[in-house]
C-alpha positions in Angstrom: -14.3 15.3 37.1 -11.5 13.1 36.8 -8.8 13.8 33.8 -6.6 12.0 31.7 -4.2 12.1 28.9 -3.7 9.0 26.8 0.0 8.7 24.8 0.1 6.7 22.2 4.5 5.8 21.5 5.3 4.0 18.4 7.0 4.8 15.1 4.7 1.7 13.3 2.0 4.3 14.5 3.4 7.7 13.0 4.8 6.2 9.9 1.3 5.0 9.0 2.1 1.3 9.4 -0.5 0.7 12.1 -3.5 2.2 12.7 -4.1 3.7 16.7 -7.2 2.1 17.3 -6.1 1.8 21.1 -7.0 5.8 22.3 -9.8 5.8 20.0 -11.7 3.0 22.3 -9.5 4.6 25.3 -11.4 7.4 24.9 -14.4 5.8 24.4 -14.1 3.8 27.5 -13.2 6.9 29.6 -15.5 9.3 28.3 -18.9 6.5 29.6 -16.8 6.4 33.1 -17.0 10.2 33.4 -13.3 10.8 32.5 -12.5 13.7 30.9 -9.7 13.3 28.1 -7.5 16.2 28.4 -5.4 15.5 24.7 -4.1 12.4 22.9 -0.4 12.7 22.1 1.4 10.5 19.6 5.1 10.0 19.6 8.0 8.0 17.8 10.1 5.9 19.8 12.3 8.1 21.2 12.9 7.6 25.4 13.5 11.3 25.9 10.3 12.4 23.8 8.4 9.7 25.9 10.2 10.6 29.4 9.1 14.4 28.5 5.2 13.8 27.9 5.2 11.7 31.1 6.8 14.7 32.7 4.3 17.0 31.2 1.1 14.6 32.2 2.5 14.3 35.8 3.0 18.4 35.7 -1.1 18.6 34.7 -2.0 16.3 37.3 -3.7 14.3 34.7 -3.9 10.3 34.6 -1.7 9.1 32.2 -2.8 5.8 29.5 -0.3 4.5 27.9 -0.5 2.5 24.2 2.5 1.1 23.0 2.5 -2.0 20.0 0.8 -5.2 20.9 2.2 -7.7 21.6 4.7 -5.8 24.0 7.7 -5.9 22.9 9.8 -6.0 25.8 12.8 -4.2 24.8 10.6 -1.4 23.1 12.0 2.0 23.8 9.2 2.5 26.7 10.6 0.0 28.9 13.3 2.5 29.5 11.3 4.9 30.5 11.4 6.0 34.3 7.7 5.9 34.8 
């Protein structure tokens, strides 16, 4: 069975200003394919606390989903992660 983990990166997301309705239907979506979702991690906006889940997904063998804010901002801190 495949697995995944699902990080969810925003600081509008842990200070309560947005909602994370992105893994919720993530996980949804997965689960009907026959993925199995390994954990949901939520952090701020911080490269090196980004940079060190990809690491740890990567480590698990695990596919990694990414939610970040809509619409992208393009000079969020997760463009400079090296994915």
């Amino acid at each position: 069975m495949p697995v995944a983990e699902i990080l969810v990166a925003g600081d509008e997301i842990l200070s309560g200003q947005t909602q994370d309705v992105n893994s919720f239907w993530l996980c949804r979506a997965l689960t009907a394919r026959g993925v199995f979702v390994r954990r949901v991690v939520q952090v701020r906006d911080d490269e090196t606390a980004i940079a060190a889940e990809v690491a740890a997904a990567r480590a698990g063998r695990a596919n990694l989903r990414v939610c970040a804010a809509y619409p992208i901002n393009h000079s969020a801190t997760t463009a400079a992660v090296p994915w």
